[in-house]
C-alpha positions in Angstrom: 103.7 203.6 -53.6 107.0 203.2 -52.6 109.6 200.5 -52.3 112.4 199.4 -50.0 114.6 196.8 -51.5 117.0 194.7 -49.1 119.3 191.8 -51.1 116.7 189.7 -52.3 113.7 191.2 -50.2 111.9 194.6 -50.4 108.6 196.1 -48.3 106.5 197.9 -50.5 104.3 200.7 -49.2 101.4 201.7 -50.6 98.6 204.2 -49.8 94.9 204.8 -51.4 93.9 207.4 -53.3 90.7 208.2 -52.7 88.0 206.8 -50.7 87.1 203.7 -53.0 89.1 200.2 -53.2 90.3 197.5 -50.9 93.1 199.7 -49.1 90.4 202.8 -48.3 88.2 200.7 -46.8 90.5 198.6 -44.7 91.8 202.1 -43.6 88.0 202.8 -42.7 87.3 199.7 -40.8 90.7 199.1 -38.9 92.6 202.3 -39.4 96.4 202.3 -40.2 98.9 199.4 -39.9 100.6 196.6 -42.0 97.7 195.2 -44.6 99.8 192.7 -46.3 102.7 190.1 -46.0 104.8 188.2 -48.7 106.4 185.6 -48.3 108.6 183.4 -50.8 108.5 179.9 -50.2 110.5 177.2 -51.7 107.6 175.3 -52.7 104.1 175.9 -52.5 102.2 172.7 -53.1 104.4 171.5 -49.8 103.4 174.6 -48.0 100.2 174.2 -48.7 99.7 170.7 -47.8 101.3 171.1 -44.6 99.0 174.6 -43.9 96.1 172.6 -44.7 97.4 169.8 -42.4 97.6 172.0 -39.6 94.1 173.4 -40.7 95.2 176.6 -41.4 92.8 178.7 -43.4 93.9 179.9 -46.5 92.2 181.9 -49.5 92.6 181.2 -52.5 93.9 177.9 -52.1 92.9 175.3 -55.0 92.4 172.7 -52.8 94.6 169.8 -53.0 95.9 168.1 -56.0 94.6 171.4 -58.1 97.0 173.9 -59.8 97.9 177.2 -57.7 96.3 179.5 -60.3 97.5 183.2 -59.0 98.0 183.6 -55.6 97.7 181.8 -52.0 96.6 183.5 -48.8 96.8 182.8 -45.6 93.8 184.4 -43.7 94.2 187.6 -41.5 91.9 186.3 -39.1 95.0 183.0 -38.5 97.8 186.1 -38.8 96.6 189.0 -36.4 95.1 191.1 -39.2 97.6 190.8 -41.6 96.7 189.4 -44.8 99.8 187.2 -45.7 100.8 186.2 -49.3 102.7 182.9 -50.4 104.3 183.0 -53.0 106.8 180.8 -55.3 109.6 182.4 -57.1 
């Protein structure tokens, strides 16, 4: 693992270890490449909303009026491949 900060922004890489866990067997399906986004949003509940508006499929999500418990993703198959984390900071 390895991490690359920039002001208030970093990119993180990360590689498996061994042939087990989510990371070896994305690497076994679709080979290298970017796995994962962040992104910091002002506020989540309003990203949300206006994701699910646009009917954007997300995992994770609480469904409206519910508490974001954790994390929010927006699915790779919306993205390109790329898994992409919202979060709130």
């Amino acid at each position: 693992m390895a991490f690359f900060r920039f002001d208030d922004s970093y990119i993180e890489l990360v590689s498996n270890i061994g042939d087990q866990g989510p990371i070896a067997k994305r690497l076994e399906s679709l080979g290298e490449g970017v796995h994962l986004v962040a992104m910091k949003v002002d506020n989540l509940e309003a990203t949300l909303n206006e994701l699910r508006e646009k009917g954007i499929r997300l995992v994770g999500d609480p469904g409206p009026g519910n508490p974001v418990k954790g994390q929010v993703f927006i699915h790779p198959s919306v993205t390109g491949g790329v898994l992409t984390q919202l979060v709130e900071r």
